[in-house]
C-alpha positions in Angstrom: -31.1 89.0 77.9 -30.5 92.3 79.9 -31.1 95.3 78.3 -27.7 97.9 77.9 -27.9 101.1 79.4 -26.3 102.9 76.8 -25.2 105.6 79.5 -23.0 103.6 81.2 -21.7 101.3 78.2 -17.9 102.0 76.9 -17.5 99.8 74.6 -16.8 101.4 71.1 -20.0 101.9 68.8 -18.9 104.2 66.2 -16.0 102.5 63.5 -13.7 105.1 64.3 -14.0 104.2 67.9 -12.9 100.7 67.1 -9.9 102.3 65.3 -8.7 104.7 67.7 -8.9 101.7 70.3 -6.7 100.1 68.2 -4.1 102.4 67.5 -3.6 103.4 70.8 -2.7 99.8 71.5 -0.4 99.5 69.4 1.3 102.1 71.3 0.7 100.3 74.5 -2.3 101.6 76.5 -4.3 98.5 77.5 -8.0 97.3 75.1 -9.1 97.3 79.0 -8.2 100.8 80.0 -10.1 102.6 76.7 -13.5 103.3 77.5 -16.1 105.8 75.2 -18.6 107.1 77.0 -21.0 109.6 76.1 -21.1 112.9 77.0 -23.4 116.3 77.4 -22.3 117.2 73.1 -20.7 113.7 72.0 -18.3 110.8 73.0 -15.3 111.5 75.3 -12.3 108.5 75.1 -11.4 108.0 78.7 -7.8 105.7 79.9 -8.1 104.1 82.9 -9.5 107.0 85.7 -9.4 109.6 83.4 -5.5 109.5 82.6 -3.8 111.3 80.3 -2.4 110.1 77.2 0.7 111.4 75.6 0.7 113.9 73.2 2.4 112.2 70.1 0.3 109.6 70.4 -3.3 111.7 70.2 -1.3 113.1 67.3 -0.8 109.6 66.2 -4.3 108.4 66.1 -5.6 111.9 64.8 -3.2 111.4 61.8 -3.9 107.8 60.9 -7.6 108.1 61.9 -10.8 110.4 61.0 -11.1 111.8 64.3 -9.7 115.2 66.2 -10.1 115.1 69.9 -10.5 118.0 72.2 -9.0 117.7 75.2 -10.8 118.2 78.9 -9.4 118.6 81.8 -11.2 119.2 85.5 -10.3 119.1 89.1 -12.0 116.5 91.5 -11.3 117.7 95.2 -10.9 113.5 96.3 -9.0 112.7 93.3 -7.1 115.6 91.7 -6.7 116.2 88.1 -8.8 114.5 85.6 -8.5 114.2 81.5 -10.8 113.0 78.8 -10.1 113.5 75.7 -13.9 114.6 73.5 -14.4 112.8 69.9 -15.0 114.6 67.0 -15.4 112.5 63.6 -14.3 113.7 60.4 -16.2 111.2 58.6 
């Protein structure tokens, strides 16, 4: 079996990970396009190539889950604006 690189895994390993995938499901955003990955001071939630998701529904998740998210944007000169959205748990 091949050991996991835990830099490069995005699969969910916190519970309120799991959650948040879920909820943002159920407001359509694809199980395929969340990805966690872990960052220089925690876990940023990235859709697809670093989409953005819509307001109400970050509002949505942070109201029915015990996580508040900071929001990151950055410029990438081949690919323009970028968003991840960091992770903090209030559990």
């Amino acid at each position: 079996m091949a050991s996991r690189n835990p830099k490069f895994d995005t699969a969910p390993v916190h519970p309120v990970e799991d959650k948040v995938k879920l909820l943002l499901g159920l407001k359509g955003y694809s199980f395929k396009e969340l990805k966690f990955k872990y960052c220089s001071d925690g876990r940023i939630l990235q859709h697809g190539y670093w989409q953005t998701i819509d307001w109400d529904d970050i509002m949505y998740v942070q109201e029915n889950c015990d996580v508040r998210f900071t929001i990151v944007n950055w410029e990438d000169e081949d690919t323009g604006f970028l968003t991840g959205y960091r992770m903090h748990y209030t559990s």
